[in-house]
Each structure stands twice: as structure tokens, then as C-alpha cells.
C-alpha positions as CSV (number, residue, x, y, z in Angstrom):
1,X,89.1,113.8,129.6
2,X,92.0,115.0,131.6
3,X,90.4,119.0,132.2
4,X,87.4,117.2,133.4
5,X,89.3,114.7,135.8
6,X,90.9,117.5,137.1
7,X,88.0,119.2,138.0
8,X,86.3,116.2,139.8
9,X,89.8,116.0,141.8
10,X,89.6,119.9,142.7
11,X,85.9,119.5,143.7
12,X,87.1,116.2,146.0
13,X,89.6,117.8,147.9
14,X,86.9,121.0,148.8
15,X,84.1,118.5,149.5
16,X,86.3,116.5,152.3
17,X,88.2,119.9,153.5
18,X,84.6,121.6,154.0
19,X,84.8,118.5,156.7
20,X,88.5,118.0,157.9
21,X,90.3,121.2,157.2
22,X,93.7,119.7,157.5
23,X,92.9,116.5,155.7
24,X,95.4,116.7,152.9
25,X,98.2,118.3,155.2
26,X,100.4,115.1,154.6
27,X,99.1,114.9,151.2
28,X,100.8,118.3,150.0
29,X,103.9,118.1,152.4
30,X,104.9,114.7,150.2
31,X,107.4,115.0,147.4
32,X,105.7,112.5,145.8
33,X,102.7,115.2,145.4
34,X,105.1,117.7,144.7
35,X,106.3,115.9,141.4
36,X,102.8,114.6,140.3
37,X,102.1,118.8,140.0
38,X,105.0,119.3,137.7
39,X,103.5,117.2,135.3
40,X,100.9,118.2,132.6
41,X,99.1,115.4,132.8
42,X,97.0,115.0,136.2
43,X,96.7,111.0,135.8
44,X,99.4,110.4,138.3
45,X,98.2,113.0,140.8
46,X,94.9,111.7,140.3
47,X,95.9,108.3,141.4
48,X,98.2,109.5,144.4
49,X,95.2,111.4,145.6
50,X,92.8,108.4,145.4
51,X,95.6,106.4,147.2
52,X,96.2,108.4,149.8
53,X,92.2,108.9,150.4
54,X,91.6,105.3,150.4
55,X,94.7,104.6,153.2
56,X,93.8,107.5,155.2
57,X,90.1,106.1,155.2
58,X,91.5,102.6,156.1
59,X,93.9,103.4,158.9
60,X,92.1,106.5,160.5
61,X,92.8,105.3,163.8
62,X,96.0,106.7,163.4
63,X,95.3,110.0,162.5
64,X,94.9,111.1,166.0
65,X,92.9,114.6,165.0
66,X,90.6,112.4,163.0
67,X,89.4,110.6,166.2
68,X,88.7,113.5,168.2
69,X,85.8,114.7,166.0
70,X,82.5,114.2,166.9
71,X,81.0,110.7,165.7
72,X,78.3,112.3,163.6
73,X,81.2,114.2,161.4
74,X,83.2,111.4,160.8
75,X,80.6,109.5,159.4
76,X,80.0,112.1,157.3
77,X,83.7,112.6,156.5
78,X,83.6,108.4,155.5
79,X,80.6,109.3,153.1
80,X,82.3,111.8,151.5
81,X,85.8,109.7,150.6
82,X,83.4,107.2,149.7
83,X,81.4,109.0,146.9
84,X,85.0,111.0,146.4
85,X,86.7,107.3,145.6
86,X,83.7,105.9,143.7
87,X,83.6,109.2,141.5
88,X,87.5,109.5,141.0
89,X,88.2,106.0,140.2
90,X,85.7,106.2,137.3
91,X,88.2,108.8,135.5
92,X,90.9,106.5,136.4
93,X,89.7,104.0,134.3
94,X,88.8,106.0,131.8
95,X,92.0,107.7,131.9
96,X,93.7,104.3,132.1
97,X,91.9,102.9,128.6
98,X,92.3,105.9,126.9
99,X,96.2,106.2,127.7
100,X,97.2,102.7,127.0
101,X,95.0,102.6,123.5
102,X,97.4,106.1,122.7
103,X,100.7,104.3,124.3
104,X,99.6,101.2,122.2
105,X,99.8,103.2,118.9
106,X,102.5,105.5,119.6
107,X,104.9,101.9,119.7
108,X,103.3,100.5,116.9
109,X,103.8,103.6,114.8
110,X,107.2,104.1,116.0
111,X,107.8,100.5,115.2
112,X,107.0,100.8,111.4
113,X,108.5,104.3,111.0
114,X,111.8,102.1,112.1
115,X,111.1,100.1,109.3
116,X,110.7,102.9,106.9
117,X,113.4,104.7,107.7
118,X,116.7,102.1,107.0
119,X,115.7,99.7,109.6
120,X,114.3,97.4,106.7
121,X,117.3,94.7,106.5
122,X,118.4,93.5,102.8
123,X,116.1,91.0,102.4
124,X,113.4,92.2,103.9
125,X,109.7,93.1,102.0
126,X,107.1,95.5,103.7
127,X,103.8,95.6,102.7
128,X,101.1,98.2,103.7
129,X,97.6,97.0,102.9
130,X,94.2,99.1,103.6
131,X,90.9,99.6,102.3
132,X,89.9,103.2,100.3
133,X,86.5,104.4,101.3
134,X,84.0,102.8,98.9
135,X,84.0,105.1,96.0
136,X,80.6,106.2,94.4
137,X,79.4,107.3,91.4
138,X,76.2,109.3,91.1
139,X,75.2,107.5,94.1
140,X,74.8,104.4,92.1
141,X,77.5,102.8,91.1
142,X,80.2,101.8,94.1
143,X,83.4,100.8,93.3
144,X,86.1,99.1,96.2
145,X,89.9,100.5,95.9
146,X,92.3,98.5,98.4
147,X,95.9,100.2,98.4
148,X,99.3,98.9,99.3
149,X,102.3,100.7,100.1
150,X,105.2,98.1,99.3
151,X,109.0,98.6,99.9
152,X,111.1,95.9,98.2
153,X,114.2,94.7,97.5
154,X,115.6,95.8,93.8
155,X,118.0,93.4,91.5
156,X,120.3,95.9,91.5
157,X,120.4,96.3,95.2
158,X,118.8,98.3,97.7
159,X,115.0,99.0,97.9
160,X,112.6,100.5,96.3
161,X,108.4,101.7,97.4
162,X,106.3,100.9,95.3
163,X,102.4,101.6,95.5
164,X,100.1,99.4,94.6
165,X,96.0,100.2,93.5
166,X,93.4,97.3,93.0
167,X,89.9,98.7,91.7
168,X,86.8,96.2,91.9
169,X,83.4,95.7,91.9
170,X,83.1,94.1,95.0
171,X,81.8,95.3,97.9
172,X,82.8,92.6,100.7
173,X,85.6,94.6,102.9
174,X,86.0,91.3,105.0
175,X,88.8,88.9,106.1
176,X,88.3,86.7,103.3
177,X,88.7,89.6,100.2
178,X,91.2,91.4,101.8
179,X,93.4,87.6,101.9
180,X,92.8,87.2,98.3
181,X,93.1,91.1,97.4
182,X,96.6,90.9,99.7
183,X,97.8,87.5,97.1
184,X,96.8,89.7,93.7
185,X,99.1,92.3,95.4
186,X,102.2,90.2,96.2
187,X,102.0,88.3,92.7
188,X,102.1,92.0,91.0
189,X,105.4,92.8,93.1
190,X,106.2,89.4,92.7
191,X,106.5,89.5,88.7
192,X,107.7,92.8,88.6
193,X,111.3,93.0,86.6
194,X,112.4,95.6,88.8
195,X,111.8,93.7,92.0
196,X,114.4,90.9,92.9
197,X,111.8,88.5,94.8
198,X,114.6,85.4,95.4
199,X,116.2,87.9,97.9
200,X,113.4,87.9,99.9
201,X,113.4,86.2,103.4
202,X,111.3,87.9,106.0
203,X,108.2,90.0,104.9
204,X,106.6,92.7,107.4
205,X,103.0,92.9,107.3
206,X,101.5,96.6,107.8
207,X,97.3,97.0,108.9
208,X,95.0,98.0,110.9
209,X,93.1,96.8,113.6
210,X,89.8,96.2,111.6
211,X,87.9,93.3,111.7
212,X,88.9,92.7,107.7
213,X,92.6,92.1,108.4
214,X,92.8,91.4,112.5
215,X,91.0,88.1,112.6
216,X,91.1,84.3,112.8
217,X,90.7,84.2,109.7
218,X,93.7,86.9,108.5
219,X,95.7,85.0,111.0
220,X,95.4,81.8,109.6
221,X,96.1,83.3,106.0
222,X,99.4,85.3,107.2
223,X,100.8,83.0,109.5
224,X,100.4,80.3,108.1
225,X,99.0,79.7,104.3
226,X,101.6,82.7,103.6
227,X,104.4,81.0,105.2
228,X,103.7,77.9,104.0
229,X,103.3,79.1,100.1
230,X,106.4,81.5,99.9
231,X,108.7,80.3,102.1
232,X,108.9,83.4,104.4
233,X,109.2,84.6,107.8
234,X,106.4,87.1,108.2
235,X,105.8,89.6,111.2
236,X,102.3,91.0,111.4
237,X,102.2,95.0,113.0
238,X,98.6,95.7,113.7
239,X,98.8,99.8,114.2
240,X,96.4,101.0,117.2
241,X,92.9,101.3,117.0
242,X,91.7,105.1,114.8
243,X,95.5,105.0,114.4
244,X,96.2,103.5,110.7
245,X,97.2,106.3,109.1
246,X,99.9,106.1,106.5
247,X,101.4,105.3,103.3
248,X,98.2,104.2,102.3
249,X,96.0,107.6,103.3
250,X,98.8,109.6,101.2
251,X,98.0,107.3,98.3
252,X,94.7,107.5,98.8
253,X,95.1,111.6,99.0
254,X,97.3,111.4,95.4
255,X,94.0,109.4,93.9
256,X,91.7,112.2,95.1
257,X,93.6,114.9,93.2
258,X,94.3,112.6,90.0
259,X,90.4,112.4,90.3
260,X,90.0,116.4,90.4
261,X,92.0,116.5,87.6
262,X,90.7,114.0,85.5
263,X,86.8,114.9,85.7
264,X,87.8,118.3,84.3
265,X,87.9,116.7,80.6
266,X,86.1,113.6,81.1
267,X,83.4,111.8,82.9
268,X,83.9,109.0,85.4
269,X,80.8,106.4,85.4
270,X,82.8,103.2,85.9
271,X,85.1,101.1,86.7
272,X,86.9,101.2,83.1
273,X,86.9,105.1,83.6
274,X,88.4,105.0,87.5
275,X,91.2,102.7,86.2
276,X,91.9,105.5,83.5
277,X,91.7,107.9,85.8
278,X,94.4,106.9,88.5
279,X,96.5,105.5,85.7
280,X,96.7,108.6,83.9
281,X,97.5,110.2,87.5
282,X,100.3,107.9,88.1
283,X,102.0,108.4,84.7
284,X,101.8,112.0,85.6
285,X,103.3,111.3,89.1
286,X,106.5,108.9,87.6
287,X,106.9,111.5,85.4
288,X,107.6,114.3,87.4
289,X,109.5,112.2,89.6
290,X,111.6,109.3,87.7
291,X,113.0,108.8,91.1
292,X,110.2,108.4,93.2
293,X,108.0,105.6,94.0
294,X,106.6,103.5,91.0
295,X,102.6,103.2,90.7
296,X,100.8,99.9,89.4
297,X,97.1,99.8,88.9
298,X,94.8,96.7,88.7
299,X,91.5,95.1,88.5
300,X,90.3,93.1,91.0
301,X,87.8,90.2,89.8
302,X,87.4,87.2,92.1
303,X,84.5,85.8,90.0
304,X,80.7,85.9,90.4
305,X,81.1,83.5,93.9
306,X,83.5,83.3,96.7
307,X,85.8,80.9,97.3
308,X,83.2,78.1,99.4
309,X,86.7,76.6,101.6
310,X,87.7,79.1,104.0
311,X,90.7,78.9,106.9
312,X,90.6,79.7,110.7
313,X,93.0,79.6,113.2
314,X,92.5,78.4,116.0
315,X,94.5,78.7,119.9
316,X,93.4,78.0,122.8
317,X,93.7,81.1,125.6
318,X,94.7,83.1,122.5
319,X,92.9,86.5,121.7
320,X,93.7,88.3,118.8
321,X,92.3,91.3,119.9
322,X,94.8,91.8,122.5
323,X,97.9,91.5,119.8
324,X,99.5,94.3,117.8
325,X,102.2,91.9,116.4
326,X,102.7,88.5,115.6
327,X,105.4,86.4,113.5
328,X,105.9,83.2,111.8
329,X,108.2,81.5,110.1
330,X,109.2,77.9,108.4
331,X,110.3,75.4,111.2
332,X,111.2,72.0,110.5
333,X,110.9,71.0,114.5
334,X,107.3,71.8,114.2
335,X,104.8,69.0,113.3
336,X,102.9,71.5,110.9
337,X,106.0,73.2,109.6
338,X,105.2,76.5,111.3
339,X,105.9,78.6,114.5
340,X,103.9,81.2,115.5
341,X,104.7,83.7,118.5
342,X,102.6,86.5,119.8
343,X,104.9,89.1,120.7
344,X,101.8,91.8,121.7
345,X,104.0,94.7,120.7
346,X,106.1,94.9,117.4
347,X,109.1,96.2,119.5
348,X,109.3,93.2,121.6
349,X,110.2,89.5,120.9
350,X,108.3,86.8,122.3
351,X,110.3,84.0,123.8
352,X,107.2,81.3,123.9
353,X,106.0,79.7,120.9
354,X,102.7,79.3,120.8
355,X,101.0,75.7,121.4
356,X,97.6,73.6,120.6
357,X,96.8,75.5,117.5
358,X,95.0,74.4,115.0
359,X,93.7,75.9,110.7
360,X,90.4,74.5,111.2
361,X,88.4,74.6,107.8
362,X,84.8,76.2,107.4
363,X,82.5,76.9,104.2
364,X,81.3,79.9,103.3
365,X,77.4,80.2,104.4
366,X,75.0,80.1,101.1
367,X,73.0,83.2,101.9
368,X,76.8,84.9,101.7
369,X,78.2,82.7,98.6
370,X,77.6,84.9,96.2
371,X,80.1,88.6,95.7
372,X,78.0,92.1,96.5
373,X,78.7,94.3,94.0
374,X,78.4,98.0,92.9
375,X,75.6,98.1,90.3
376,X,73.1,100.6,89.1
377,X,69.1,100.3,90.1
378,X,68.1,102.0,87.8
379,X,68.8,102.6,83.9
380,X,71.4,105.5,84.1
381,X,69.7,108.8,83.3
382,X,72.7,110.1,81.6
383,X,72.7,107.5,79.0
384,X,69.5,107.6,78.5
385,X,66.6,109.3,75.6
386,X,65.1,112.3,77.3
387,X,61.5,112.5,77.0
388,X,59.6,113.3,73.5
389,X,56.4,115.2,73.1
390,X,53.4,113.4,73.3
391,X,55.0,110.8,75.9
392,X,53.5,110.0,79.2
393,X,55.7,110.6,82.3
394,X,55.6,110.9,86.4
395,X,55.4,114.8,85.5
396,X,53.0,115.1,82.5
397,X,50.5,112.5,84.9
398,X,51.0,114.9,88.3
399,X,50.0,118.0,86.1
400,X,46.6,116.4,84.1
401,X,45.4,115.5,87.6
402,X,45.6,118.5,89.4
403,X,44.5,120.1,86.3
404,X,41.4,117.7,86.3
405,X,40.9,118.7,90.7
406,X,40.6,122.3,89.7
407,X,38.6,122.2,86.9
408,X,36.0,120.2,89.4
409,X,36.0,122.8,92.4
410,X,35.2,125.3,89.4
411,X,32.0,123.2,88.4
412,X,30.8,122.9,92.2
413,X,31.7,126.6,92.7
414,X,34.6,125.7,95.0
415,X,37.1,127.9,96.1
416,X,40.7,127.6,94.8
417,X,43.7,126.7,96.4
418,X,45.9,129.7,95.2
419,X,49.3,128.8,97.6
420,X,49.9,125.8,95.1
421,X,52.0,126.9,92.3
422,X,50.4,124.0,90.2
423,X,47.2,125.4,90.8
424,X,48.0,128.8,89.7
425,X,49.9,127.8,86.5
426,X,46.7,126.0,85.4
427,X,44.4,129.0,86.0
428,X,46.9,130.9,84.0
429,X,46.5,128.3,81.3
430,X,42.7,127.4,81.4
431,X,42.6,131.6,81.3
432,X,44.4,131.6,78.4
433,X,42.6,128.9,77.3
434,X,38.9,130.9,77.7
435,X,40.8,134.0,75.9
């Protein structure tokens, strides 16, 4: 974007030059342009040049060399800054998108990095949650794997990560499986005898920006049904759009290779079999490294339907789209128990609390009330009897009729088709047949 803005600038300043000459003679003699070249990136020359363009357009009556040209040139000289301005300012907000969506992640990142490197206090919990691309077997069976990168507080002090697999049947990646998927997840750690949960007082919520976790629906489950249930402050850190990498890819990256390893000795055609797989990966993992992080594996069954009463949250003004980070807590001067601040950015503390919200309930629709799940079309070949002489199949049909066509165009003296390869293998055979 920014070698290709640069070029549009370059070919602006020749195109009104070829009509003023000294045009930009103010332009370079500023120290403002001076220090907008030093930089690498050209955004903020690009928009000194557009602003200087658009005042020199606006005041020309003072530019006193500007008047003297004939009228004919300086209407061409106002049709070039136009199409210069309408042409440059499209890169600006192209440039300006792209640099706040990079800006955006680079605080959010830097925010949890914070987290994960000492600035998690005593009794705080973080919890990294993401989906696994669906995984697939013989391109029949799909199985979901969500992930969680947890960091928790230990009985006998100090914290400890702890990485968390569920494996399911289910297909749904929406708002409403990745809140129950998140509960399975925090009952695990929860019940875990290393983990001291009673210490826990303010849990940071790690995602991304997908439509499964950053929704009304998410928000009403993490601010509120979450604070409500555990008694927790909780502080929601959205990472920036395509920028959710993490904890959860590098477990995601250690299942891959316990998969490479696995398939060399044994077969993966289900869910039973993945389980085995990444548990037998894990134990591998602890092993190596007693010291390291500790790996649980789980099934995730939710039951053949969803859950029918579902949870919204609703604020009017409020856009969740435009939020990287939100927080909630237990408040007793609150008439539903719960304040909730958007804060936009996980580095910054909002002062207002939010006001006229609402959980609104809403039932799931009937055409979606029932789970999608991985399951094989078809009867699975490898488990299956391989054909037997004397049985009719797709092949053994295909080769009697183009037998049958040929021996035809030999009783009406028609000419053979000798590219097929069918064809020829039944001359060969009718030829050894006539032998």
C-alpha cells in the first residue's frame, strides 16, 4: 500500500509542476516537509502534501505568481489539484484503515504479552480460548477441537499454564458453543487439585475478533452470566482482526506433530482415536518437561439439541465491533448486580459505566435446534468387504456395456473406436476369445 501511495504522490507533484513550475517551492523549504522525508513511512508526507494542495488551491489569491498566469492555465492548474486531491485522498483512507487495524493489534498484543509475562497479579486467571481448524478424516468424518491456554493460580503459590483440548463432534463454531465449550473449560481448571480456584478474583478473557466469541451474545455470557455465576471481575481483550495468534496456534502446532507421530503406528478414523492421539502426545510432552505446562484432554458432548434459551445483551449506542476490551464485575450499587465498562483498548480504563442495558432472552430458531455434526455419507470403505467374484459393481456394469457397444459396431461393420482403452482391452479379449 505504501510503495503504491508513494508513487501516486510522485506522479501528483510532476502533473501540477508540468503546470506551475514552482508550485511546491514553499512545500520543500518547510521543516515540516523536511521531517515527513526522514520517515519510512510516506503517510505523513502524503497528508502534508494533500494539505498543503488543498490551501494553496483555496487561498490562491495570495500566491501572487499564481494570478499572473493566463486564465486558461489556471483552470487547468485547478483541474489538476482536483483529480490530484480526489486521487490522493483515496490512499489516505486506505492508509488510515489499514494503519489503525495494525495500531489496534499491536496494543492489544502488547497488552496480553503484559499479562504473560509477570503482569498477571496473584489472584488473577487468564484464559486463552480459540477454535482449531475443523479437523477431517478421509474427507468424511470432521471433528471440532477448541483450545485454551490457561494460566492459574497454584495452592502452593504462584501460577501455573495449563493447556486445555476439547474434541467434539460438533460442527457449530458460533457464540452459543463456544459459551458452553468456554464453561466445560473453566469447570476442568476449576476441579483441578493443582489449581487453587478460591484465590481467584479477577479473570482475563483472551479471543479473537470472530463472530463466535465477539458478539451480543458472548457479551452477555462474559459479562454478565460469568460474573454473576463465579463471583469474578472479568476483563475481555479482543486481539485485532487476522491478529489472534498465540498460545493457542502453538498448541494447535504441538497437536499437528503428536498427529505425525501417532499415524506412524496407528490409524486415526475418529473421535476415540484423535483423543488417543493428542493424549498420548501430551504424556510425551509432560514427560520430557515435568516442569512445563500441564496438558488436559476432553470430550465435548452437548447432547443431540442445543440449549432452546439463549442470552443477548443489549445497549443502546453500544457497538461491539468497535471494542477490543471490556470488564465487569460484581457491584452491589447496581440494580442487576453488574457493571460493565467499555474501555475500547485493554491498556486503558474507562471512567463511565455503561447505562440502559439490558440480557434480553431469545430461543434458538427450529430449523437450527438441532447440533451439526461430523458424520460419514457413506459406509467407510476401509471397514468394509471388498468385492467377491461373481458380484455386480459400478465397474463390472461400465465394462459389460461397452463390451456389448463394440460387439454391435462389429455386427453393422462399424469402425472401432481404438483411442478408448476400454475398447482396446475388449478386442484383446473377444481376440482371445476367437483364438
Amino acid at each position: 500500500l505504501l510503495p503504491h501511495a508513494k508513487r501516486s504522490l510522485d506522479k501528483a507533484r510532476k502533473d501540477i509542476e508540468s503546470v506551475l513550475p514552482n508550485y511546491f517551492q514553499t512545500f520543500d523549504a518547510s521543516a515540516e516537509t523536511a521531517a515527513a522525508l526522514q520517515e519510512e513511512d510516506c503517510f505523513a508526507l502524503l497528508c502534508r502534501f494533500v494539505a498543503f494542495v488543498e490551501n494553496t488551491n483555496f487561498y490562491e489569491s495570495r500566491n501572487a505568481a499564481r494570478m499572473a498566469l493566463p486564465v486558461p492555465v489556471r483552470l487547468n492548474l485547478h483541474q489538476e489539484e482536483a483529480r490530484v486531491l480526489h486521487n490522493l485522498k483515496s490512499h489516505i483512507e486506505l492508509l488510515e484503515a489499514y494503519r489503525w487495524h495494525q495500531i489496534s493489534a499491536r496494543r492489544q498484543e502488547k497488552s496480553l504479552q503484559n499479562l504473560r509475562d509477570g503482569g498477571l497479579p496473584p489472584e488473577g486467571l487468564l484464559v486463552q480460548i480459540d477454535f482449531k481448524e475443523n479437523w477431517h478424516a478421509q474427507n468424511k468424518l470432521s471433528l471440532t477441537v477448541f483450545g485454551a491456554s490457561i494460566i492459574a493460580p497454584l495452592r502452593t503459590g504462584g501460577h501455573k499454564e495449563f493447556y486445555v483440548l476439547l474434541v467434539s463432534e460438533i460442527l457449530d463454531h458460533d457464540a452459543q458453543a463456544a459459551n458452553m465449550m468456554l464453561n466445560t473449560i473453566l469447570g476442568v481448571i476449576k476441579q483441578h487439585p493443582l489449581v487453587d480456584w478460591t484465590r481467584i478474583g479477577t479473570m482475563w478473557l483472551v479471543c479473537d475478533c470472530g463472530p463466535h466469541f465477539r458478539s451480543y451474545e458472548n457479551a452477555a455470557h462474559f459479562l454478565y452470566t460469568l460474573v454473576k455465576t463465579l463471583k469474578l471481575q472479568v476483563h475481555v481483550l479482543y486481539l485485532g482482526e487476522q491478529h489472534g495468534k498465540g498460545a493457542c496456534d502453538r498448541l494447535f502446532g504441538w497437536t499437528n506433530e503428536w498427529l505425525t507421530v501417532y499415524v506412524q503406528h496407528s490409524p486415526v478414523h475418529g473421535l476415540p482415536s484423535l483423543v488417543d492421539a493428542y493424549s498420548r502426545g501430551a504424556e510425551r510432552m509432560m514427560r520430557e518437561d515435568p516442569t512445563g505446562p500441564k496438558f488436559l484432554i476432553k470430550t465435548f458432548d452437548p447432547g443431540e439439541k442445543r440449549p432452546s434459551s439463549r442470552n443477548t445483551f443489549q445497549c443502546p449506542g453500544f457497538k461491539i465491533t468497535r471494542t477490543y476490551s471490556l470488564s465487569a464485575k460484581p457491584s452491589v450499587y447496581s440494580s442487576s448486580g453488574v457493571s460493565i465498562r467499555d474501555n475500547v483498548f485493554s491498556d486503558m480504563s474507562a471512567t463511565e459505566i455503561l447505562s440502559g442495558w439490558s440480557i434480553a432472552d431469545f430461543v434458538t430458531p427450529l430449523e437450527n435446534e438441532v447440533w451439526r455434526r461430523g458424520y460419514y455419507d457413506k459406509p467407510r470403505a476401509w471397514e468394509s468387504v471388498g468385492p467377491q467374484a461373481g458380484d455386480v459393481t459400478e465397474l463390472t456394469r461400465n465394462k459389460a456395456s461397452v463390451k456389448k457397444r463394440r460387439q454391435l459396431r462389429v455386427l453393422r461393420n462399424e469402425p472401432t473406436d481404438s483411442s478408448s482403452s476400454s475398447t482396446s482391452s475388449s478386442s484383446f479379449t473377444s481376440t482371445a476369445s476367437d483364438a
